[in-house]
N, C-alpha and C positions, 0 to 999 in steps of 0.2 A: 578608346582602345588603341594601344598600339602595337605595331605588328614588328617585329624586329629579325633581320635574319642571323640566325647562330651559327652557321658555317657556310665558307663559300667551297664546295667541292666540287664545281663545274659537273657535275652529275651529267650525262648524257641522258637516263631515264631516271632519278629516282623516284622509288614511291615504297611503300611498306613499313611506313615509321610504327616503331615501338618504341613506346615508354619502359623503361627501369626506376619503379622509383627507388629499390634498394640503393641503386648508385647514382641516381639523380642522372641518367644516362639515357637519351636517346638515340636510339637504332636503328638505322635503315638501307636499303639496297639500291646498288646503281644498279639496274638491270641490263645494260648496254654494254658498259663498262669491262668487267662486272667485276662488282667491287661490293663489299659490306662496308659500313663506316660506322661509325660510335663515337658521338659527343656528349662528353664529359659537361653538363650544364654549370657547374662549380668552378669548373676554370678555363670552359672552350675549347678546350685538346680535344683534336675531333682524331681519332686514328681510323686508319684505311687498311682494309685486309682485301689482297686481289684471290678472287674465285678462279676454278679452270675453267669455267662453265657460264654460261648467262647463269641467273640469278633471279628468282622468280619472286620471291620471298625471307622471311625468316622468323624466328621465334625462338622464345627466352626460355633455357631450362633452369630452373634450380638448383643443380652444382657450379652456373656459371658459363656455361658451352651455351650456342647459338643454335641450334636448329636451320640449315639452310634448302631452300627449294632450289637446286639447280636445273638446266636443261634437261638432266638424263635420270637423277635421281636426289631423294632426300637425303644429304649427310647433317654429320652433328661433328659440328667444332668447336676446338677450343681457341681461345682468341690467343692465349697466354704461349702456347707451344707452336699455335697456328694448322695445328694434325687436322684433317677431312678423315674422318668415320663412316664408310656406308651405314644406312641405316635402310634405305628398302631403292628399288631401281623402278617402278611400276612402268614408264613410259620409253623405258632402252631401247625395244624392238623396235622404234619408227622416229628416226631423223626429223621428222617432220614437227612432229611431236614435240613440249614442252611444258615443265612444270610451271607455273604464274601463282595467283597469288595467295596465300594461304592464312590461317589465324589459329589459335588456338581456342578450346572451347572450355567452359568452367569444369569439366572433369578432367582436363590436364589433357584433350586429344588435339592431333594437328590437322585440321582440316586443311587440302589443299587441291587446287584445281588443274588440269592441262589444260593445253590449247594447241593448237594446228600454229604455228609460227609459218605458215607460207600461206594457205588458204581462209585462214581467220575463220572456217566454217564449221557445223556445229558437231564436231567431230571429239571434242572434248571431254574430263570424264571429273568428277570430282572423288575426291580417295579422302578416308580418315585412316590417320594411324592412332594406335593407342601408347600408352606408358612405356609398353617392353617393346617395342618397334613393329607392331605387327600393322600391316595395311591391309585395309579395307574395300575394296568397289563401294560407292554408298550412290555413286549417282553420273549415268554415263549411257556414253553410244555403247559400247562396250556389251551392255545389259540388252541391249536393243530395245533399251525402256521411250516411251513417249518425251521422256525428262532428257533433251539434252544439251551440254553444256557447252557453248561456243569461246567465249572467252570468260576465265574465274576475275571477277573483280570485286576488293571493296565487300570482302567476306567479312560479318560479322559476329562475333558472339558475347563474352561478356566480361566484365574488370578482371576478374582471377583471369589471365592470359600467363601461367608458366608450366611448362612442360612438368610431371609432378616426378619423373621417374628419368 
């Protein structure tokens, strides 16, 4: 096997890679940075879009816009005009607080997680959103459920990963 690297972007955190096979494109997030990036695997052109926000995650819609987890809330952007969209703020009220890492699921939903960015403790809450942007609680302190979520990582679910709406 060989292992070969396709872009040097001195990344401070990345992680969150997505495939595009429509554009032969992978996608992923400097979380530090914060920065979203996209290489072009056909010719290496890796482009760099700077976020306001740490940068948790992201996710592919189907007209082409990126779904991104920021610090404070989920927008939808479009790489082309570079426009941030709110789409839901779920974790605004607490500084503290942070969106990380997220996926999408075979029904076209965006699961994604918070996390406490100072005390790393299990303060955390996981959210689903659906198609028309509606967010969910699915799993959290928040609930004052037994299930709580310390840090979201390495969320999985299944090949169909594009936002359907």
């Amino acid at each position: 096997m060989h292992v070969q690297s396709i872009a040097n972007t001195q990344d401070i955190l990345g992680e969150t890679p997505v495939w595009c096979a429509d554009e032969q494109a992978l996608y992923w997030v400097d979380v530090r940075r914060p920065a979203v990036h996209r290489c072009d695997t056909r010719t290496a052109k890796v482009a760099t879009w700077a976020m306001p926000e740490l940068v948790g995650s992201l996710a592919l819609c189907v007209n082409g816009d990126v779904l991104v987890a920021l610090r404070s809330s989920v927008r939808r952007f479009n790489p082309a005009t570079e426009k941030l969209e709110l789409v839901t703020a779920p974790e605004s009220g607490n500084p503290q607080m942070r969106l990380n890492d997220g996926r999408v699921d075979r029904r076209g939903r965006f699961w994604v997680g918070s996390m406490n960015d100072v005390t790393r403790g299990p303060e955390g809450t996981l959210y689903r959103l659906d198609g028309s942007g509606g967010c969910v609680l699915a799993v959290g302190s928040v609930l004052r459920s037994p299930l709580f979520v310390a840090v979201s990582m390495n969320l999985s679910c299944s090949t169909a990963m594009l936002i359907t709406r």
